[in-house]
N, C-alpha and C positions, 0 to 999 in steps of 0.2 A: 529556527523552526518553531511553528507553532505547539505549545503543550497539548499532549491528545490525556483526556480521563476518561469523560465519556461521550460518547457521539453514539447521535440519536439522526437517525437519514432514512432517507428511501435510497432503494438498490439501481444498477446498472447491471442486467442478467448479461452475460458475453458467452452462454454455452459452448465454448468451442476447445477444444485440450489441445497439450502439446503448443500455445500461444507461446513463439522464441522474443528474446528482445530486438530483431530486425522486424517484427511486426509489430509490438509494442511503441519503437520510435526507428524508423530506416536511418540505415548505413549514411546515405545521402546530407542528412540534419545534424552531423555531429560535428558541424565546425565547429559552435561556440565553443565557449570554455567557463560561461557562468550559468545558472542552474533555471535563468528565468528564460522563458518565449519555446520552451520545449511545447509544453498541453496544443499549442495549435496544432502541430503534426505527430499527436496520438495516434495510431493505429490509421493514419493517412494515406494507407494505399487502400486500406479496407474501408475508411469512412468519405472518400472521393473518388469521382470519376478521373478519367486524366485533362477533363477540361476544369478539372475544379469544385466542378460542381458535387455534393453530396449527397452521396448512395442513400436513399429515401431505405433501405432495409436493412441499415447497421445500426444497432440498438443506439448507439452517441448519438445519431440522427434523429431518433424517434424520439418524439417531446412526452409521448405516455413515461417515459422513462427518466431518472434524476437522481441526484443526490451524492454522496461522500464514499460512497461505499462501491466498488466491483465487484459483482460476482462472477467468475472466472473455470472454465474448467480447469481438468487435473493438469499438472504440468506444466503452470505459469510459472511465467520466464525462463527458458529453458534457453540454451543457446549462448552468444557469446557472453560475455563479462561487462557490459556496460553499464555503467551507472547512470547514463544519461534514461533509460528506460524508467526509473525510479523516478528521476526528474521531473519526465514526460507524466507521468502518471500525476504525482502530486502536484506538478503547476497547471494541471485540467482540473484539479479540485478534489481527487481521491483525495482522501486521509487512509481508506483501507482498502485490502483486495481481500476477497477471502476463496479460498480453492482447497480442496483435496491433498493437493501438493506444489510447493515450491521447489524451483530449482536454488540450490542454497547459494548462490554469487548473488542472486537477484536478491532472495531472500537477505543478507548482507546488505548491498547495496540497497533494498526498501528501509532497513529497523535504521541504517544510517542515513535517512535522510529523511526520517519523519512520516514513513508510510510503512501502517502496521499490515504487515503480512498473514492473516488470520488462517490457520490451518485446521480443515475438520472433516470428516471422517467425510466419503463419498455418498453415503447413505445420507445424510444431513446437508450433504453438497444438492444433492436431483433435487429434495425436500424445495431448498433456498432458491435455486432456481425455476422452478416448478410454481413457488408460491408467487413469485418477483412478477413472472411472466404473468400471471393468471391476474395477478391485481398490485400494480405497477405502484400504488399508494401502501405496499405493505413496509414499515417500518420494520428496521433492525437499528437494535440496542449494543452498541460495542463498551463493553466497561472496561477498560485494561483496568486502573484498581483491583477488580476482582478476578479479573480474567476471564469474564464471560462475555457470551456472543446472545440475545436474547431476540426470540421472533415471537409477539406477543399471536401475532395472528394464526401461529401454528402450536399457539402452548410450550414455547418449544425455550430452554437454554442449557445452551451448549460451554462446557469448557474449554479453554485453549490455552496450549503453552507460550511462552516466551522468556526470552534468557533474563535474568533476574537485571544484569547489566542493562541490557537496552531497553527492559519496560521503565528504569528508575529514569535514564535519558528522555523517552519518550513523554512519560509526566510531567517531567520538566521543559522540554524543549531543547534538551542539548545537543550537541555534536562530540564528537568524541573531545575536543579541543575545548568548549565549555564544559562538560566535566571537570578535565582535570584544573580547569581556573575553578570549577567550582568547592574545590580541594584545597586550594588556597592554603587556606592555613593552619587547617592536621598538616599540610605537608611543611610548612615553615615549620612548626611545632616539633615535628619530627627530625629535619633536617638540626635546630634547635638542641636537641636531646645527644642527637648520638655522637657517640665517643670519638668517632675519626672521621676523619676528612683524607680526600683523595690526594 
């Protein structure tokens, strides 16, 4: 995974709540078994006709619109357990979604796979949305370092939580599995020191 510190982007608004992960990435697309060729069939029933072609009024569609970041109503990823949604999302070029609320499997499945889940209050949700739409060039500042979300064009930064464990992964780019290679050797060290063995 890529290290996230800070990203600097324009938004993608998706107003819409209650977004489950069968709409995120269809049932249909979950053959593979590795994490790349998901982004083409993002939100693929909502961003295509059945001929293919693309719905000229799904914000993906619309070229005013770009960058690293989702803006998302309340309620994103709701629904089943897939991780491939997480996938879909980051191999389209998120690095972040932010909403009011996550459903926490999804929320899980984003922090493990290098897409920061940014949660903020609904009142700063309409703001973010509101301002995305009106003028499509508005920059958002995500610092995990500090743990702020900053909208220069609104005056506006916001704090936001995340688990101490997977902001230290995300600054790095680990996975749970580089972690603990990344432990190395306190854990030789350790194993080293103590008195008994199994």
């Amino acid at each position: 995974m890529d290290k996230f510190n800070v990203l600097e982007s324009r938004a993608v608004p998706l107003p819409v709540e209650n977004i489950d992960t069968d709409q995120i990435i269809p049932a249909r697309f979950l053959k593979a078994t590795t994490r790349e060729g998901f982004g083409e069939n993002l939100f693929r029933d909502w961003r295509y006709n059945s001929n293919g072609s693309p719905k000229a009024d799904f914000p993906l569609n619309n070229s005013r619109y770009g960058g690293q970041v989702l803006v998302a109503g309340k309620n994103f990823g709701c629904g089943s357990s897939r991780e491939h949604a997480a996938w879909a999302l980051y191999d389209a070029g998120f690095r972040a979604v932010i909403s009011s609320y996550f459903a926490d499997i999804f929320k899980g499945n984003a922090l493990n796979n290098g897409l920061l889940p940014l949660q903020v209050s609904d009142k700063v949700l309409q703001q973010l949305l509101a301002q995305v739409q009106q003028d499509p060039e508005t920059k958002l500042i995500v610092n995990l370092e500090r743990q702020e979300l900053q909208v220069p064009a609104l005056e506006l930064t916001v704090p936001f939580e995340i688990d101490a464990y997977k902001k230290e992964c995300l600054l790095n780019g680990y996975d749970d599995i580089d972690f603990l290679v990344s432990q190395k050797e306190a854990i030789e060290e350790y194993e080293a020191r103590r008195p008994w063995v199994y």
